[in-house]
TIMI-770443 format. One line per 2 residues: number of its first residue (from 1); for each residue x, y, z of C-alpha. Coordinates in steps of 0.25 Angstrom, whole numbers, plus 5000, padded with zeros to 4 digits. Example, Ala and Ser with C-alpha at 12.3 -4.5 7.8 and 13.67 -1.06 7.14 Angstrom:
1) 5049/4982/5031; 5055/4996/5029
END
This chain:
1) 5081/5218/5018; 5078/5204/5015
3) 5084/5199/5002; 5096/5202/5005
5) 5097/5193/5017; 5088/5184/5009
7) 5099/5185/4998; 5110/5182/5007
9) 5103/5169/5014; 5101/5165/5001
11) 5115/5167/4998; 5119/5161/5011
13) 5111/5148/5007; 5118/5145/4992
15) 5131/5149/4998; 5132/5140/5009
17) 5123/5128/5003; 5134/5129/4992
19) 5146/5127/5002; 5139/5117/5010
21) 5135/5108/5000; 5139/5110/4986
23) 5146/5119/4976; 5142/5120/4962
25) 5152/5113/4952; 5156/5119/4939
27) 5163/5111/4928; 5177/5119/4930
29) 5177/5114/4946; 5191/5110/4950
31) 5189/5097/4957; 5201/5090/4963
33) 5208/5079/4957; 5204/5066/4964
35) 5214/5059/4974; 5218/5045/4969
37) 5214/5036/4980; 5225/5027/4985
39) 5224/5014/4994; 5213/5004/4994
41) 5204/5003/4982; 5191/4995/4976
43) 5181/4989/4987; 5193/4992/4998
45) 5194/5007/4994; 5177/5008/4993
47) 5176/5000/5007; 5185/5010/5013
49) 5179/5022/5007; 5166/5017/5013
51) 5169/5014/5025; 5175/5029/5027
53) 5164/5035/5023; 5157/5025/5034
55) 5166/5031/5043; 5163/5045/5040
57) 5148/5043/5042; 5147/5036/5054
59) 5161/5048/5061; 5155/5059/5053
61) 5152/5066/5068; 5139/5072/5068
63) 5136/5076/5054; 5139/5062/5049
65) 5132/5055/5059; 5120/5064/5055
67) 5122/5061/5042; 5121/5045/5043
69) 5110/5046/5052; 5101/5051/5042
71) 5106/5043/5031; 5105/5031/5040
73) 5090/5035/5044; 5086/5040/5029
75) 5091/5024/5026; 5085/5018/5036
77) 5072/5024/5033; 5073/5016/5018
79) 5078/5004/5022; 5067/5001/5032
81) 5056/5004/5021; 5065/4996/5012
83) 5063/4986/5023; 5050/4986/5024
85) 5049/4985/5009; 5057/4971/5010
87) 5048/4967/5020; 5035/4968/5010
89) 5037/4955/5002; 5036/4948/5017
91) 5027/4955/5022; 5017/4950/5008
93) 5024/4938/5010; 5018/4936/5024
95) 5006/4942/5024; 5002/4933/5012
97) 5007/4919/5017; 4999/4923/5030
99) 4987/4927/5023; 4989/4914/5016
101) 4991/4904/5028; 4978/4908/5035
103) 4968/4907/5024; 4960/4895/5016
105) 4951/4898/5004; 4946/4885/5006
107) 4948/4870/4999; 4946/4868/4986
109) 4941/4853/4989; 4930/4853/5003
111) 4935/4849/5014; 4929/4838/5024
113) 4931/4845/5039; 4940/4837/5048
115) 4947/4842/5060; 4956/4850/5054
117) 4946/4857/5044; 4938/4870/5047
119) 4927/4878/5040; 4933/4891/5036
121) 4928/4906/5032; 4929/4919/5028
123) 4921/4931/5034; 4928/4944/5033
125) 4924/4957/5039; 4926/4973/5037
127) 4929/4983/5048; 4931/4997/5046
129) 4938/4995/5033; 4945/4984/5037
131) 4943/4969/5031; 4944/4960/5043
133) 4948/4945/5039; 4939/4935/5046
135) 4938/4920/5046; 4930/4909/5051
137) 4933/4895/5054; 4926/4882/5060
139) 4934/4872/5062; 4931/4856/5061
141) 4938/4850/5071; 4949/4853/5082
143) 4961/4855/5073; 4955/4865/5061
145) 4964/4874/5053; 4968/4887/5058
147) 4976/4899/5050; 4989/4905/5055
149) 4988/4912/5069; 4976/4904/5074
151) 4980/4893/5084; 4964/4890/5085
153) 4953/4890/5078; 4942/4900/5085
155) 4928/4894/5091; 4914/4899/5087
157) 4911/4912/5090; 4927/4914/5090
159) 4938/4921/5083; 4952/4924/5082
161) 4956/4938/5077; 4968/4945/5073
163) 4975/4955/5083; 4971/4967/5075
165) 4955/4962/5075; 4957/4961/5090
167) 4961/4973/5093; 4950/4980/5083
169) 4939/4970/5089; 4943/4974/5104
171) 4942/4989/5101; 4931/4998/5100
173) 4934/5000/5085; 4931/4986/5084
175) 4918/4985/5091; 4909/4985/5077
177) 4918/4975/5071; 4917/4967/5086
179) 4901/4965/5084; 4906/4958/5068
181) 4915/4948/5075; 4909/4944/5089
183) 4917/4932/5090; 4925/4930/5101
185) 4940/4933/5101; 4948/4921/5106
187) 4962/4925/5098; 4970/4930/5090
189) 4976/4927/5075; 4992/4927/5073
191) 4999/4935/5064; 5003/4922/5058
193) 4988/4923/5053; 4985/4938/5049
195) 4989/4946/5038; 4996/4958/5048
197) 4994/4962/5061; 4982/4973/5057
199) 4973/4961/5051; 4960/4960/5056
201) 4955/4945/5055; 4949/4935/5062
203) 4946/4919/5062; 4933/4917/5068
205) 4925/4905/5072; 4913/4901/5068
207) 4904/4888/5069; 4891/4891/5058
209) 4902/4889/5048; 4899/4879/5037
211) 4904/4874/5023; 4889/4878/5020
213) 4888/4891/5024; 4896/4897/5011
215) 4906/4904/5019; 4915/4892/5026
217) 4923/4881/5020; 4932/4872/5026
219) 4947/4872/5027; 4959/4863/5033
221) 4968/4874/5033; 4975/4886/5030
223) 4983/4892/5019; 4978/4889/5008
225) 4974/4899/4999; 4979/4896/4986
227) 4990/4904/4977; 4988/4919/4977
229) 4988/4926/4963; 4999/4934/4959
231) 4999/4949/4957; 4995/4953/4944
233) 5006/4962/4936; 4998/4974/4937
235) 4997/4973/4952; 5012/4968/4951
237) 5016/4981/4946; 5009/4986/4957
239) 5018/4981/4966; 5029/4984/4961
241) 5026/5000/4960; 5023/4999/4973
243) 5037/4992/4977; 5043/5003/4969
245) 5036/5015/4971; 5038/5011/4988
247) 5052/5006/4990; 5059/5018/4979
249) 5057/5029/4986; 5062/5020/4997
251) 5076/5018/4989; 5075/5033/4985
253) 5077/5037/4999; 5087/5029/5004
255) 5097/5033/4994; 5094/5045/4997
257) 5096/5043/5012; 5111/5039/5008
259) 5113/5054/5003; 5111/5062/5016
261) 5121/5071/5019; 5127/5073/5007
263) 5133/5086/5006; 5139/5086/5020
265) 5145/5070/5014; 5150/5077/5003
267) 5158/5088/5010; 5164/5077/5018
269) 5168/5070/5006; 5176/5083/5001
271) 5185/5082/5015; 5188/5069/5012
273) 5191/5074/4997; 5201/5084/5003
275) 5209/5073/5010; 5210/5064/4998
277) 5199/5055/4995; 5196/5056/4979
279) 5182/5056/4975; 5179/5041/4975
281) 5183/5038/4990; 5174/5050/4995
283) 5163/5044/4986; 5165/5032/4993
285) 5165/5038/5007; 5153/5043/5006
287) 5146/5031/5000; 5153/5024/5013
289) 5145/5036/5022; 5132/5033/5014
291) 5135/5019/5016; 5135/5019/5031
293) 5120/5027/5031; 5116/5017/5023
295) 5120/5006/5032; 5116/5012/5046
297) 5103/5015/5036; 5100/4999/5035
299) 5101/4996/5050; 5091/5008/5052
301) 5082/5004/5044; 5083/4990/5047
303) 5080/4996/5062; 5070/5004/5057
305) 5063/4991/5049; 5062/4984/5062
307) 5052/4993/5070; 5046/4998/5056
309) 5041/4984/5054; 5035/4982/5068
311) 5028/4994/5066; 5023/4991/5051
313) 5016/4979/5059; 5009/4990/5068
315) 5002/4997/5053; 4993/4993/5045
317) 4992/5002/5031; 4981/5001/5022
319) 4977/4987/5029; 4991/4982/5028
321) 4999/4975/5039; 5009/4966/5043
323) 5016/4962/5052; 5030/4965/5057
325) 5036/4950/5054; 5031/4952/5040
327) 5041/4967/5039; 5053/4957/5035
329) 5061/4960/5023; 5068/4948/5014
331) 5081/4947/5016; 5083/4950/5000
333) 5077/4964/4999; 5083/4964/5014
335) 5098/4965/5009; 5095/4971/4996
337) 5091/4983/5007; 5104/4981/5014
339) 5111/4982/5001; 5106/4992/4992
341) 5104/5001/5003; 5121/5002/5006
343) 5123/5001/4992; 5114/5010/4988
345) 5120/5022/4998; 5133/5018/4991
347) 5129/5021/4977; 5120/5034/4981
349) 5131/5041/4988; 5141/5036/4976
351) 5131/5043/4966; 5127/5054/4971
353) 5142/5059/4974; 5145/5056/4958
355) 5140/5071/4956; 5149/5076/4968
357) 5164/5081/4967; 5168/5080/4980
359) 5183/5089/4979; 5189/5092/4992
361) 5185/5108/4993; 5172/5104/4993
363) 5159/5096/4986; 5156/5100/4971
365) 5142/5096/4967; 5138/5095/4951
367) 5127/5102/4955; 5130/5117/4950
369) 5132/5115/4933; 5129/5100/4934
371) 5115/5098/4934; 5107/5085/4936
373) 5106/5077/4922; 5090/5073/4919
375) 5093/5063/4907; 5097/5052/4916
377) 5086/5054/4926; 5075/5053/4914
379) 5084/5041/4912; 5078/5033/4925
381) 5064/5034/4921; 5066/5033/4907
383) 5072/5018/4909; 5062/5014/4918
385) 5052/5018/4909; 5059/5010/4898
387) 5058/4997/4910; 5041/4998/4911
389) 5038/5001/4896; 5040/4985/4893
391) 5028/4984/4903; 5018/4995/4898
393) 5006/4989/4894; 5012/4975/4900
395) 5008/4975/4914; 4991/4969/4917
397) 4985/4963/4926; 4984/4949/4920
399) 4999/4947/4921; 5006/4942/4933
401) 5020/4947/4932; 5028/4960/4929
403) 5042/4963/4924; 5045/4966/4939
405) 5060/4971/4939; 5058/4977/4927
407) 5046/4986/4930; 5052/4990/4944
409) 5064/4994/4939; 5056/5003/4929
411) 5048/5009/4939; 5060/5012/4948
413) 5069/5020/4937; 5054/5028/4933
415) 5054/5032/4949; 5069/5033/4951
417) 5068/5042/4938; 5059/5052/4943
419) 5066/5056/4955; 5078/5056/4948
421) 5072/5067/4939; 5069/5074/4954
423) 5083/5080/4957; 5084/5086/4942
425) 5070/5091/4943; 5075/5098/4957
427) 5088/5104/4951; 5080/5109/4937
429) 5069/5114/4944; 5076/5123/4957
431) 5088/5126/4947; 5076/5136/4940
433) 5071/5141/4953; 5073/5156/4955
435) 5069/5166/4966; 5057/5166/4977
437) 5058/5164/4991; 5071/5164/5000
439) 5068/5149/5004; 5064/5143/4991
441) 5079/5151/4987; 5085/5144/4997
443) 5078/5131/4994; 5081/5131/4978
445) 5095/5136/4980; 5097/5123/4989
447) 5091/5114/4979; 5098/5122/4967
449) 5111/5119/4976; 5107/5105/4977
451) 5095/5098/4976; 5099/5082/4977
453) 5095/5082/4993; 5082/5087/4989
455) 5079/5077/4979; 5084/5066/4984
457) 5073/5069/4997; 5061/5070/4987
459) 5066/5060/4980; 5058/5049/4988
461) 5045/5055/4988; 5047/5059/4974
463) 5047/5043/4970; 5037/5039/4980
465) 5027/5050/4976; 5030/5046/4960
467) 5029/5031/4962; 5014/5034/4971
469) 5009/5043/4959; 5013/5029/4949
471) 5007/5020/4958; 4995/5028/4960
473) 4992/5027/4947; 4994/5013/4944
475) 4986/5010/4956; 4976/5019/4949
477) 4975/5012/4937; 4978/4999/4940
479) 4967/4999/4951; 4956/5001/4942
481) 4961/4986/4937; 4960/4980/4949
483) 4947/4986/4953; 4933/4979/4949
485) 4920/4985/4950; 4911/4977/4959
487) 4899/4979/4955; 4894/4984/4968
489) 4886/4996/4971; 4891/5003/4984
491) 4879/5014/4980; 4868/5004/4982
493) 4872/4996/4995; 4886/4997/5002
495) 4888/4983/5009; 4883/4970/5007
497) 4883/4958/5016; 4881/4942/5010
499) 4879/4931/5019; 4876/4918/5019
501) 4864/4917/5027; 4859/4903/5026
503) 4845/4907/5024; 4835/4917/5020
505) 4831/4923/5034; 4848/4924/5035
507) 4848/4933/5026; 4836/4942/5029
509) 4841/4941/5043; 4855/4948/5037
511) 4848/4960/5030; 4839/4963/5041
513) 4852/4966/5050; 4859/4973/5041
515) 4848/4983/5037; 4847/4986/5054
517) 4862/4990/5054; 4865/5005/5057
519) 4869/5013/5045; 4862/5002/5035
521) 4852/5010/5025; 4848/4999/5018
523) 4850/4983/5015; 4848/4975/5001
525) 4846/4961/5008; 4847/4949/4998
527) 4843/4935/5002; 4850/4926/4991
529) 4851/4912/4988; 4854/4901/4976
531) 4844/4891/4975; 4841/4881/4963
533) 4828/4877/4956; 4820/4867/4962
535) 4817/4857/4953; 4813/4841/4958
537) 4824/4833/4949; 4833/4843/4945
539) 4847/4840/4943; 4854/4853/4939
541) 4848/4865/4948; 4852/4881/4945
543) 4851/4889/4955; 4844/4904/4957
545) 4849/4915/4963; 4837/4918/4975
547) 4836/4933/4978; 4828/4939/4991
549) 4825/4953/4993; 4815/4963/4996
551) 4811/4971/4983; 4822/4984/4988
553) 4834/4975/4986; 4830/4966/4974
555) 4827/4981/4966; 4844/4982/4971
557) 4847/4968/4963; 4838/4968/4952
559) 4827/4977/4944; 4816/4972/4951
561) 4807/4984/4947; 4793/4982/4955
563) 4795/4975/4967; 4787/4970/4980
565) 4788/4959/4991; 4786/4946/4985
567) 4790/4949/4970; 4803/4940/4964
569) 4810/4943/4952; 4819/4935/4943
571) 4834/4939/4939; 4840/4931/4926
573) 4854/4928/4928; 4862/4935/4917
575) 4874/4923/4918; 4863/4910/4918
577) 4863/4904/4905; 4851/4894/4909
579) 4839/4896/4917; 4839/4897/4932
581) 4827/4898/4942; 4829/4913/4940
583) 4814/4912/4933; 4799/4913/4938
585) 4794/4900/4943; 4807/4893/4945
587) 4806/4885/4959; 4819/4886/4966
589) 4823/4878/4978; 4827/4887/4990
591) 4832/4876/4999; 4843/4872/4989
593) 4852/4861/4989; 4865/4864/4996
595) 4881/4858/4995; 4883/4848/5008
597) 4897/4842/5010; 4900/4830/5005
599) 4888/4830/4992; 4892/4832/4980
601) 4879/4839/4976; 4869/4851/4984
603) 4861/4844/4993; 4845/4849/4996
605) 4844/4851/5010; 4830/4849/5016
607) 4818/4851/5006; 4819/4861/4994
609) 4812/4871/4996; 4807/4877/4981
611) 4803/4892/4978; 4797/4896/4966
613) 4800/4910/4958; 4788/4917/4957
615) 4782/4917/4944; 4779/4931/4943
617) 4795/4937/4946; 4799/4946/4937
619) 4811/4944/4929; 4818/4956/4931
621) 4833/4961/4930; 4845/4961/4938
623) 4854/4972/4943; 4866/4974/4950
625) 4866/4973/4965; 4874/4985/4973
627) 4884/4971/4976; 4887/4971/4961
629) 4879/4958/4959; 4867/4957/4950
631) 4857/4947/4956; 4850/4937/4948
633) 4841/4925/4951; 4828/4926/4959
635) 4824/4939/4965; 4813/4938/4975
637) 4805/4948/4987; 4804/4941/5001
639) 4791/4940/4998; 4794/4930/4987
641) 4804/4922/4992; 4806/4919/5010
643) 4820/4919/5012; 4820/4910/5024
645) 4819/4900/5012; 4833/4902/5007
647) 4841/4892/5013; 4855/4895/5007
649) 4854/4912/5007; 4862/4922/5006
651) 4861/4936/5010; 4866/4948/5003
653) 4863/4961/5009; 4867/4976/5003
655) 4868/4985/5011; 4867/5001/5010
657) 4873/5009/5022; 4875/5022/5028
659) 4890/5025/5027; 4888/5037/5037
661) 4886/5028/5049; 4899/5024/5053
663) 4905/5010/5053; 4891/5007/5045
665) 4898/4995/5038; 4903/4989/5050
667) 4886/4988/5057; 4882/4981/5043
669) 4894/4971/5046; 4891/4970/5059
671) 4877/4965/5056; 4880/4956/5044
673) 4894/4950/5049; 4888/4944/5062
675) 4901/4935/5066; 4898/4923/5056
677) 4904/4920/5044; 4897/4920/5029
679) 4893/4934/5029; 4901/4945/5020
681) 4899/4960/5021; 4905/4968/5009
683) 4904/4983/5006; 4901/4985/4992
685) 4911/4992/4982; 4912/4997/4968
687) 4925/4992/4965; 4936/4982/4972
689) 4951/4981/4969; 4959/4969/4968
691) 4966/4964/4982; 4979/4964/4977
693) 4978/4978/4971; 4973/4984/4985
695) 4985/4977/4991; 4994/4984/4984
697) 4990/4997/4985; 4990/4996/5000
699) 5004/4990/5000; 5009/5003/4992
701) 5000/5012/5002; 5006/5007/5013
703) 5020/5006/5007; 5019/5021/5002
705) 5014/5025/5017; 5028/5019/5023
707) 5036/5025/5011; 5030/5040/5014
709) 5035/5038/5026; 5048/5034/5023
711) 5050/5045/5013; 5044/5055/5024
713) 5054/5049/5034; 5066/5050/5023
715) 5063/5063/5020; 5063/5068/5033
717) 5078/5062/5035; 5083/5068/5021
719) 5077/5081/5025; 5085/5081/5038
721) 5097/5077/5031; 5097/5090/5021
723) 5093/5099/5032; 5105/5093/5040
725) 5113/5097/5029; 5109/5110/5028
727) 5108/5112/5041; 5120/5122/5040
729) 5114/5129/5028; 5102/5132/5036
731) 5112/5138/5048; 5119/5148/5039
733) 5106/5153/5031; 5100/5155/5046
735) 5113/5161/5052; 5111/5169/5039
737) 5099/5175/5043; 5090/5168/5034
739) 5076/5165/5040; 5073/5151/5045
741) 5060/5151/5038; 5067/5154/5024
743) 5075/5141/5028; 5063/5132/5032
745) 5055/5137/5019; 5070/5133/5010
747) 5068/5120/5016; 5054/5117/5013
749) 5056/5123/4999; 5068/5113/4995
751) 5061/5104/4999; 5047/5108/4991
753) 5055/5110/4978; 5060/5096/4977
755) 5048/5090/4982; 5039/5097/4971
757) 5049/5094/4960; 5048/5081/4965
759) 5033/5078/4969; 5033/5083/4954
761) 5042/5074/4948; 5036/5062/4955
763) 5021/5066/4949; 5028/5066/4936
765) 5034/5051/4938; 5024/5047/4945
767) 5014/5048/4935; 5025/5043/4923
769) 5026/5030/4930; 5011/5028/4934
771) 5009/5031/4918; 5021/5019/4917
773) 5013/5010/4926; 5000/5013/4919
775) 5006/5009/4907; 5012/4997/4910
777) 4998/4992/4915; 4990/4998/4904
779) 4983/5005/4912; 4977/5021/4907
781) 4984/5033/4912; 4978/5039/4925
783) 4984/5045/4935; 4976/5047/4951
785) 4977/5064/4951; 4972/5062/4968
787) 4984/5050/4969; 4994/5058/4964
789) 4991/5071/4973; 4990/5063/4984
791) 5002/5056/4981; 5010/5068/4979
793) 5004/5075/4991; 5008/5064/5000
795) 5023/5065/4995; 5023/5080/4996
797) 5017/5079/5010; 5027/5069/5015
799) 5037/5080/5009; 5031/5091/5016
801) 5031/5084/5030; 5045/5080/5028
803) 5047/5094/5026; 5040/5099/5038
805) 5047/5090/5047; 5061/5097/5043
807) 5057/5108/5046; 5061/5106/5062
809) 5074/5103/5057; 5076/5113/5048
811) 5073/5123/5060; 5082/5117/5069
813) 5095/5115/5058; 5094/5132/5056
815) 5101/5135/5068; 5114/5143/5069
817) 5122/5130/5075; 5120/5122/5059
819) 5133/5131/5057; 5139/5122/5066
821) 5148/5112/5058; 5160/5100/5062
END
């Protein structure tokens, strides 16, 4: 007894989805001859026409009303991200010249200290993952130098810190970092002086700071850091997939947004059809209605751009923020968004009613013999193709420019191409579909009757989804170049700590507290230092690298073989063309002579205190350290060499940790970073990337975060706005009898077949461009099989969210008062 009211529900649906909204048009259709229109003509008759139809959207009662809303909100939604987008260049802009204003590399002639000079340094820190910029400044009179947002320089024993490091140093999560920087708080940095409101930095005080100590040098002022170099035109490509691959989906979507409520636009028309308009003047009209959501879509997105920016202030993604006065759009890119936006609603609507016959019985769609032509669609792609070919093989990262325009516009027509193959794909595809279940009926029989609305929606994911998949793999490629291989060995030790100690017994000092630290296995502790032969009379002196370490760490930098307490070891250096001290029997001095201000020469401080290389050290090989660095020079045990005798020393210690004691790192920075300055702590890494690469694949990150949001948020509106439009289908199949679990299951399969079509498709583009880019970059074909899964998972999630959260809706729209109609 069911199929036959299964049959009629079908029935039912292709009946009354064919009155409400189309009727198939064969080539014999009578169409009405067009009225000639009489009375004003040119600009006056198109301003009239549009402003009638600006009439009828914002008197339309109810249904029009509706109707501009949503438009007005799916706008508003672009604009603001369009916003946003404008407001990028400033933003770099701003960070930059801040970043630029607050710093000094130092002079390149040495400066003599005066009242307004200062002895200046950097000394960096590491908390949890995150780097936390820290300087130290001694001034040398009242009236010293000070970077942006400090209005005094801080005491001994004092320091200024940003409000983010506040907050962290007066929380309990920032009670380890606390016992690293003991200084006393006594203010705060502007903005005018950080990068964004969630940078941690401080300026601290110090008074041991020296031009001797290898760490300080003097300054008499800021901003003077020399001219940055400019992106190379592999990482300049970089940028401008990213720019692409962000805002299209962007522009996708808001011409999309133009086209809600069409079929009820369109049944309109045919009214004003019946009373005499001809075919132009209700084209017109309805332009004129898309006109005004696209108006009333600017100033909600401008609404919406205000708090939007207060709250990307309140963010931080992938460690970047900025603040809110950096959100500021030029006023160029500002009114090229008040213009094309308008404009663009015009020239959609205009197109997308040149395949509509609106005749005054009724709307006639080419939809039923007419079928979607695929030649012009291949057509996009293929001339974009044509535009990137002159730059395969041409793009490296030893050139500095790119043929900007040109590659854009090439990379647009291969994406815009794509989702133009979408709605043919749908048609082909659902045009072949026969039988199974009542809902998937139901939901190909809609998209057999029309299946515009549906791509359209999938149209912005589709783009995004294929622009990530290219992007992916160029990052993946291109990464390897801007990758090097350190050198170190993470396997062997895990952090390494370098200080200027001053002296031996510093530096013995050093390793002895680091190996005590909980969660420390085990320390390599090196005591080095650069001393010269000692030879009465002699005018030119080469100098010897001076090595001290028990026999355990010394097996870690060279082949030592048998070793005991009070054996020394020679290393030849494989870059010394002439002999050095590196030898048995050399004397070197340990008190060497030393660079004093004002001499143009080292001077010998005190008496020279010479040493001589045992006779009997062994010659042996050197090997590379787990920093990367092979050691050469002198080798020698504690028992051969006292350190207390190094005057000029140096401590290096690796250490090896046990990664399953939480916040191990932080105890070993704890116990080498004491609160002075000169002492760097590094965790050791096979490989490091290029700054500038890193910063761009955070900017797209961050920028793809907000675009998933927005095509989340679009996508919600577009499926509002076809469920609204069915909303008196839904009535009659219910009033019909027809389950509303059949309905809910129709709906999540029209929307499953586009998005599988699509998701598809956007594979299949995303992988042709990523080959493009590749080859314009010579780089090999590869593609990241876990990026491109995740990447496709990610869009089908958001479409699946979307999906459920249409569901309420839909529940509440299958009620017996949707036959209601004005």
């Amino acid at each position: 007894m069911r199929a036959p009211a299964s049959k009629a529900s079908e029935d039912a649906a292709s009946t009354t989805a064919a009155t409400a909204s189309t009727t198939a048009a064969t080539d014999d259709t009578p169409r009405a001859p067009s009225t000639p229109s009489t009375g004003p003509t040119g600009v006056t008759r198109w301003a009239a026409d549009l402003a009638m139809g600006a009439r009828f959207a914002l008197s339309g009662g109810r249904e029009g009303w509706a109707r501009t809303v949503l438009t007005a909100i799916g706008v508003g939604l672009g604009v603001t991200v369009l916003m946003i987008a404008a407001s990028v260049p400033n933003m770099i802009a701003s960070r930059d010249a801040r970043a630029d204003a607050r710093e000094n590399y130092g002079a390149s002639e040495p400066l003599e200290p005066s009242d307004h000079t200062a002895l200046y340094g950097h000394s960096g820190t590491e908390f949890r993952g995150e780097d936390i910029r820290g300087r130290y400044i001694r001034p040398d009179g009242d009236h010293p130098p000070l970077p942006p947002g400090v209005e005094k320089a801080p005491g001994p024993d004092e320091m200024l810190v940003s409000p983010a490091l506040r907050e962290l140093l007066t929380s309990p999560e920032g009670e380890l970092l606390r016992e690293r920087l003991p200084q006393r708080i006594v203010g705060t940095i502007g903005d005018e002086g950080l990068l964004g409101p969630a940078e941690l930095t401080y300026l601290a005080g110090s008074d041991r700071m020296s031009e001797d100590d290898g760490f300080s040098y003097r300054i008499d002022g800021f901003d003077k850091v020399g001219e940055r170099e400019p992106l190379d035109a592999v990482l300049l490509l970089l940028v401008v997939v990213t720019c692409v691959v962000l805002l299209l989906p962007v522009g996708v979507f808001v011409a999309t947004a133009v086209r809600f409520g069409g079929e009820r636009r369109d049944r309109r028309l045919a009214a004003l059809r019946l009373v005499g308009s001809d075919n132009r003047m209700v084209r017109r009209i309805a332009a004129g209605e898309s006109l005004v959501g696209a108006l009333l879509g600017l100033a909600v997105g401008a609404a919406l751009f205000l708090p939007s920016r207060e709250a990307i202030g309140e963010i931080t993604l992938f460690d970047l923020s900025v603040f809110p006065s950096d959100v500021r759009p030029s006023a160029l890119l500002t009114a090229l968004i008040v213009l094309a936006v308008p404009t663009s609603a015009v020239v959609v609507t205009l197109l997308a009613l040149r395949g509509v016959a609106i005749e005054p019985l009724g709307v006639v769609r080419g939809s039923g013999v007419r079928r979607r032509r695929l030649w012009w669609r291949l057509l996009l792609p293929a001339v974009g193709l044509l535009l990137l070919a002159p730059s395969f093989g041409g793009i490296d990262s030893g050139q500095n420019s790119i043929e900007t325009y040109q590659i854009t516009t090439g990379i647009v027509l291969l994406l815009v191409g794509t989702t133009a193959v979408l709605p043919w794909l749908i048609e082909w595809t659902v045009g072949r579909l026969r039988g199974g279940s009542l809902p998937l009926q139901l939901a190909v029989r809609r998209l057999q009757l029309d299946s515009g609305p549906a791509a359209r929606a999938v149209g912005g994911i589709t783009i995004a989804v294929a622009g990530a998949i290219a992007v992916q793999m160029l990052f993946g490629s291109a990464g390897e170049s801007y990758t090097e291989d350190t050198g170190q060995d993470p396997t062997r030790a895990q952090m390494v700590i370098t200080a200027e100690t001053g002296d031996g017994e510093g530096a013995r000092e050093l390793t002895r507290r680091i190996g005590e630290v909980r969660g420390v296995r085990g320390t390599l502790g090196v005591t080095n230092d650069y001393v010269p032969e000692y030879a009465e009379g002699a005018e030119d002196e080469s100098y010897t690298s001076v090595t001290v370490a028990d026999c355990a760490t010394l097996a870690e930098l060279a082949r030592v073989g048998d070793c005991e307490d009070g054996d020394a070891f020679v290393v030849p250096s494989p870059y010394e063309q002439e002999d050095t001290g590196a030898r048995p029997g050399t004397r070197l001095n340990l008190n060497p002579p030393v660079y004093v201000r004002g001499a143009e020469e080292p001077v010998q401080t005190g008496e020279p205190d010479p040493w001589t290389v045992p006779a009997d050290a062994r010659e042996i090989e050197g090997r590379t350290s787990p920093t990367g660095m092979v050691v050469d020079g002198v080798l020698a045990t504690p028992g051969a060499l006292d350190v207390s005798r190094l005057t000029d020393a140096r401590a290096e210690v690796m250490v090896r940790v046990d990664r399953s004691v939480p916040d191990v790192e932080e105890y070993v920075r704890n116990a080498a970073e004491t609160g002075s300055p000169g002492t760097s702590v590094l965790e050791l890494q096979g490989e490091n990337r290029a700054r500038e690469f890193v910063l761009i694949q955070r900017a797209l990150y961050a920028g793809a975060a907000g675009v998933l949001m927005l095509i989340g948020a679009s996508m919600v509106v577009s499926t509002l706005e076809q469920l609204r439009e069915r909303r008196r289908l839904l009535s009659v199949l219910v009033a019909f009898g027809t389950r509303r679990s059949t309905l809910a299951w129709s709906v999540l399969w029209q929307t499953a077949v586009p998005v599988v079509l699509g998701l598809v498709l956007a594979v299949a583009g995303g992988v042709g461009l990523g080959a493009v880019l590749l080859a314009m970059t010579s780089e090999p074909f590869s593609i990241d099989w876990t990026g491109l899964a995740a990447t496709t998972g990610t869009g089908a999630a958001v479409i699946a969210l979307v999906t459920l959260l249409s569901l309420p809706p839909l529940w509440r729209m299958m009620r017996p008062d949707g036959l209601r109609t004005e």
